[in-house]
N, C-alpha and C positions, 0 to 999 in steps of 0.2 A: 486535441485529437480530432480526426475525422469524424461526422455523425456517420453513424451505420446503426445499421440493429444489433442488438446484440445477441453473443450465440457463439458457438464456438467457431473456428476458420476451418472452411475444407482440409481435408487430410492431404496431406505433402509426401511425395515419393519419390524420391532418384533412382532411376532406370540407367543403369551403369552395364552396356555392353558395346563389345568393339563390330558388332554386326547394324547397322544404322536400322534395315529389315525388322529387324528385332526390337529395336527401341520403339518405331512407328508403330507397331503393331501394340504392343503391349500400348503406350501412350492414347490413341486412339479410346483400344478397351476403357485404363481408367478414366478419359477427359468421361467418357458416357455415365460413370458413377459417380460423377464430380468429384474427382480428384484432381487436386495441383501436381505438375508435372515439371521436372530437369531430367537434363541427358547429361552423360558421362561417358566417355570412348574409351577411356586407359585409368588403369590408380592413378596417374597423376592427377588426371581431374577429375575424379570421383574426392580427395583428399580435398584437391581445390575448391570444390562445391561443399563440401561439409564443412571447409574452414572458414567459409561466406555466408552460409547460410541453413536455419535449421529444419531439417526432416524428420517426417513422423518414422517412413521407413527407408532405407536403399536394397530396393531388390537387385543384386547385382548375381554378375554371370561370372563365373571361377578362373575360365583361360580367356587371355586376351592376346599372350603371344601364337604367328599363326602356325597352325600342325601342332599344337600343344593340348593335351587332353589330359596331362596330370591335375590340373586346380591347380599349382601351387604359388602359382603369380596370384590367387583369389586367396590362398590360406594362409599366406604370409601378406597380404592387405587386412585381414580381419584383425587380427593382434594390433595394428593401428591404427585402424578404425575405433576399435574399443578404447584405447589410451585418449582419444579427442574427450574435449570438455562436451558432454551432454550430447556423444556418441547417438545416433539411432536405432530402431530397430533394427536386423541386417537378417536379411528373407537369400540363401543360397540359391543359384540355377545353373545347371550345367547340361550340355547334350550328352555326359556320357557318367550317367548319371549312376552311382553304385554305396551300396549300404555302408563300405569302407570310409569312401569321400564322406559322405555326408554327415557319418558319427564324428570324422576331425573334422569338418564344418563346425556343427555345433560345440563341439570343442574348443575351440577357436575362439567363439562367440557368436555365432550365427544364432537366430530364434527359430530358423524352419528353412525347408530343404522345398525345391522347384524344380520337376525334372523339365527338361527340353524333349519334346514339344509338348507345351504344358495346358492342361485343362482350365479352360477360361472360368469357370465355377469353381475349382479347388482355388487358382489363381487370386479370386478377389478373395473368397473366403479366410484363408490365408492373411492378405494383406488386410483386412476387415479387423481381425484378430489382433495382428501388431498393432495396428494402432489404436486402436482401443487401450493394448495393454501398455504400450508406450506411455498413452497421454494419462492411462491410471497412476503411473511411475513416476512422473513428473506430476499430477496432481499433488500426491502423497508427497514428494521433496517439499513443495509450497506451500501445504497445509504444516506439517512439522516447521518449517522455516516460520511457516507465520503463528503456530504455537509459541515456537520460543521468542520472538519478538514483538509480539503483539497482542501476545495475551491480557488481559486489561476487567476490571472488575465490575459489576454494574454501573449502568451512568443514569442518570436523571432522563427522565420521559420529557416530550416538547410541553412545556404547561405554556398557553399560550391563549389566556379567557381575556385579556385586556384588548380596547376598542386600538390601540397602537399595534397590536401582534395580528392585528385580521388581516393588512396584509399580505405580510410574511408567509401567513397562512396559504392565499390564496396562491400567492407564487409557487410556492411550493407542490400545491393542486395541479399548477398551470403544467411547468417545466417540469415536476420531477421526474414524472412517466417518458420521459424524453432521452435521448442523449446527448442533450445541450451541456458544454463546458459549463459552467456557473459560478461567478464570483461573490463569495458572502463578505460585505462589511460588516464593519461594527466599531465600537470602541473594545478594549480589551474586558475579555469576561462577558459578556452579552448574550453568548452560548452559539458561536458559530461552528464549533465540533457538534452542537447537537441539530442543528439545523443539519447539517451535511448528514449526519444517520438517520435523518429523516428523509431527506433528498434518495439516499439511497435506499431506502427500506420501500420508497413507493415506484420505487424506476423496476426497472426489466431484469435489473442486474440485482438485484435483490438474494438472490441465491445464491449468489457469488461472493469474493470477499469484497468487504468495504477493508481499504490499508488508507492507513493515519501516518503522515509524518510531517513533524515541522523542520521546515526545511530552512528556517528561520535561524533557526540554533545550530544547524552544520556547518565545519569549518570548510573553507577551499579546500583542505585534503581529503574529506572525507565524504563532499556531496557526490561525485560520481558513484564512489563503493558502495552507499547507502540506496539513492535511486538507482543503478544501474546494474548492483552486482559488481564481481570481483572472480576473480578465476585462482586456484591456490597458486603459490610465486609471482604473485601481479604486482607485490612489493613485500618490504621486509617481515611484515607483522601475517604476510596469507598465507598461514596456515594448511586451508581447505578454500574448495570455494564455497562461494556466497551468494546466495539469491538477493538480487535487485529488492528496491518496492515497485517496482514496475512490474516488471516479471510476478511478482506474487501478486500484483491487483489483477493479472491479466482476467479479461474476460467479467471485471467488474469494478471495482470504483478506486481509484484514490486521490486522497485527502490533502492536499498542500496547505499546509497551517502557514502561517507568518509568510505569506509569497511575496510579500513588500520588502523583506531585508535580505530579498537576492542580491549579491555581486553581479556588475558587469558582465563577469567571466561565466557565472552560475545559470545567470539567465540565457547566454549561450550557448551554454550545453544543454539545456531544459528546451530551448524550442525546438530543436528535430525532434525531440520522441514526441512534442506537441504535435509537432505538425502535422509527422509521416509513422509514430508508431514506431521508429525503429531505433536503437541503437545498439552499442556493443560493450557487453560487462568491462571491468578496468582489466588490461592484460590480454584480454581476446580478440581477434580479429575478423571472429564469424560475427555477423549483424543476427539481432534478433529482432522479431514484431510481436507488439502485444494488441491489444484490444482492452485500450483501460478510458472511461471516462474520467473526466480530470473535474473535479472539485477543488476551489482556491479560498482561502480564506486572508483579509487582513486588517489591522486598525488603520491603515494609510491610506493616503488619496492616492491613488493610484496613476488619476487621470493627472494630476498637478507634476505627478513624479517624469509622467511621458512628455508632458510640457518642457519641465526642467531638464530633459536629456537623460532624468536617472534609473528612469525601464524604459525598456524598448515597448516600441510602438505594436511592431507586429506581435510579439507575445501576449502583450496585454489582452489586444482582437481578439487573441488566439485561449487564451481566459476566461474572458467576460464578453458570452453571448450571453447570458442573462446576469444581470448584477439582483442580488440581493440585501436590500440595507437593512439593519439589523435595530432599532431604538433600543435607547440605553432604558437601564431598569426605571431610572427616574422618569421616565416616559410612561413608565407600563405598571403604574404601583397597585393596580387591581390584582396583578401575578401576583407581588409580594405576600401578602399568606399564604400560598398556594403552594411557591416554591417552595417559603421556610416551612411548611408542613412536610413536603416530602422531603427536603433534609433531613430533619428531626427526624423521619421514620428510618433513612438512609443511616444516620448516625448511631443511633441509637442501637440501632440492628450491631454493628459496627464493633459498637466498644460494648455491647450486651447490657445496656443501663432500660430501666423503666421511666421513661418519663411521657406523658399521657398529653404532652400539647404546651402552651406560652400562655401566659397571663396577657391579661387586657393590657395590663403598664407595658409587657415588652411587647405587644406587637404595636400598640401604641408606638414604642418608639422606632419599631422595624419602619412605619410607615414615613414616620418623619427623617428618617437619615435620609442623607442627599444620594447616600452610595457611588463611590469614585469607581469604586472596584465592580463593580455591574454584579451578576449573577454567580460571579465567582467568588466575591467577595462576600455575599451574602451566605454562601456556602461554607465560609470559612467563618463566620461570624457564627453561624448555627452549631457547625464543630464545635466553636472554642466555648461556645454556650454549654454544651451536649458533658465536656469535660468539666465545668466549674460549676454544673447546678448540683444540691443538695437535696435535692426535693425531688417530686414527681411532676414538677411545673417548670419551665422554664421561663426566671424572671428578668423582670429589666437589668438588673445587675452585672447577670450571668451574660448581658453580652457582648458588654465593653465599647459601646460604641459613645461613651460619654465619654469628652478629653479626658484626661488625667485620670481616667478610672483603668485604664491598662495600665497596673502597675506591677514592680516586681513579683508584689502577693500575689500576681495571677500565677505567676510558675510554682507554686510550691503542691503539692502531692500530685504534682507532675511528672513522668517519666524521662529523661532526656530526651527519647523520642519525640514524643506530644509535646515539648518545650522548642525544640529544634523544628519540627512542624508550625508552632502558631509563628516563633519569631520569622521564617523563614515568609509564611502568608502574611505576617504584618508588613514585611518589606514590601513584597509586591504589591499590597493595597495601598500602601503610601505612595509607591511611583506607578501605580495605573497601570500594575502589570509588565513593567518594562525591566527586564530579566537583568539586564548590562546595571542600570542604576542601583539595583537591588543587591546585586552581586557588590558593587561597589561600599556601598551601607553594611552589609553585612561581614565586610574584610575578605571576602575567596573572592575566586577566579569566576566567569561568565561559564566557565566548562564545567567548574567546582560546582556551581550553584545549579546547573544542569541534573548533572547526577542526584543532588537529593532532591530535586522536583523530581526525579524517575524512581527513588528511592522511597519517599512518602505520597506517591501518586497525584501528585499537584498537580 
């Protein structure tokens, strides 16, 4: 994306009248209270403009044929005005202005009535109104959209006291206040979702939402609907329509997990909203602009992959203005208490058990594992501890990290659930997190094996 500051974008207006006098005049007024500004001469391009592009309000004028002072060429445009996908405010004016018009105005769907010749103070106060209440309406759609889809449970704090993480640290100091694009490496599990809530918890947009998706695990039919939204009838399954993650991060952050196992095709449709902020839901043919910084996260060389022809060049730029490399846990084994402490209290909370800390033998051996699985792995290791201790201590035993001690006997007063959970994180820690091999080991599909990482919060 563009750097800019961030904040919300001027308010947008279409000025829809077939007198030009009239448009100048009012235009003029709002350029003075920074407002963005279109013209429209007839419905037909008042229709045309709202099907290219989106308005906070359209204050439009009722008659447009001339010697016509019924409305009805304006009250039979409102009826399809309101049918468009994510229609505007619509502010009435007419010169012959009467209580009759203006209650089927709002009838109609109008939000407020403008007589000719019209008071420059009621005028903005008025349009001040709409869009306020506009952009509350569309807030509320985004915030509900991103309740149901991204609702998500506590996550681990940055622990980050090892002399390998004071980096990270500082980058993070450096760039986050920023609106720099920023690419996180790492190997898989290293905690690049938590570095990125950290990225954004110190920037500007902090008040705004932080939206997470990996875009990693969408298939070609489903990455535009996912980023970009969907309109209902855009294809067999659209129902209703669908808010974007673009659209829902507008005016704050989102998160690209796995941005290394783009397609060809996917990385092509991801660089215009990179570049210019605009694109248009699947089905619609109005463009829309957001104002999202872009967070990228991946386990790949990225730079090797632009070498090899297998990302684009310009994307990547367009990514990583500041890279940040992430060392694996066996870099940083000062964290290791620290993290398996706040597991254990994560967990513990969880499944409602009392257990008060790890013996000297098991953190003894938390230090010595090599950890393939980074951060995540270790997380799953404290789980699988949290369900097989007996005690109020967690011992070396309990946490399977010695060959041959994961054995059948570890599933027994196991629920299916918590059994299909460890098997499931045992795959992934054996292939390093790599979702396709794991799926493979375990007999499902890469989609199958999707859903219960979204099912047991993996």
């Amino acid at each position: 994306m563009k750097e800019r500051k961030p904040g919300p974008r001027p308010p947008r207006v279409l000025i829809a009248d077939d007198q030009r006098d009239v448009i100048e005049a009012i235009r003029i007024l709002l350029k003075g209270e920074g407002y963005e500004t279109a013209a429209a001469a007839s419905p037909a391009e008042i229709l045309e403009r709202l099907g290219a592009q989106t308005f906070d309000v359209l204050l439009m004028d009722l008659n447009y044929a001339r010697d016509t002072t019924s409305g009805r060429e304006g009250l039979a445009l409102l009826g399809r005005i309101r049918a468009l996908d994510d229609p505007p405010a619509v502010v009435v004016m007419t010169a012959w202005a009467s209580v009759e018009l203006a209650v089927e105005a709002m009838r109609a769907g109008a939000r407020d009535f403008i007589e000719k010749p019209w008071d420059n103070v009621r005028l903005l106060s008025v349009l001040a109104n709409q869009v306020e209440l506009a952009r509350a309406l569309r807030r509320g759609a985004r915030l509900a959209a991103a309740n149901r889809l991204l609702a998500e449970g506590g996550r681990p704090s940055l622990v980050a006291e090892s002399v390998a993480m004071q980096p990270v640290l500082r980058l993070i100091e450096r760039v986050g206040p920023s609106d720099a694009n920023i690419l996180i490496t790492g190997e898989n599990g290293t905690g690049k979702g938590v570095v990125a809530r950290a990225l954004h918890a110190v920037s500007g947009r902090a008040g705004a939402p932080l939206v997470a998706v990996n875009v990693g695990g969408l298939s070609e039919t489903l990455f535009e609907s996912e980023l970009f939204g969907h309109v209902r009838g855009a294809f067999t399954d659209a129902k209703s329509d669908r808010v974007g993650r673009f659209e829902l991060a507008d005016g704050g952050t989102l998160f690209l997990d796995e941005i290394g196992n783009l397609s060809p095709a996917q990385q092509a449709k991801l660089l215009r909203v990179v570049e210019d902020g605009e694109f248009e839901p699947v089905g619609s043919s109005r463009t829309r602009t957001v104002d999202v910084r872009l967070l990228s996260a991946t386990n790949a060389d990225l730079r090797q992959q632009v070498e090899e022809g297998r990302f684009r060049q310009d994307l990547f730029f367009r990514l990583c203005t500041v890279e940040i490399p992430l060392p694996p846990l066996r870099e940083r084994r000062e964290d290791i208490p620290l993290l398996a402490a706040l597991f254990l209290e994560r967990q513990t909370r969880h499944y409602g058990k009392s257990i008060g800390g790890f013996s000297d033998a098991a953190v003894r051996a938390l230090l010595a594992h090599c950890w393939p699985g980074n951060v995540r792995e270790l997380e799953h290791v404290v789980e699988r501890a949290v369900l097989m201790a007996r005690a109020t201590t967690v011992e070396e035993g309990n946490l399977g990290l010695i060959e041959g001690r994961q054995s059948k006997e570890d599933l027994e007063g196991m629920t299916l659930e918590e059994a299909e959970r460890l098997l499931i994180r045992r795959a992934l820690d054996r292939h390093g997190g790599n979702v396709t091999r794991a799926a493979e080991e375990l007999g499902v599909s890469r989609s199958a094996l999707y859903r219960r990482l979204e099912k047991h919060e993996i």
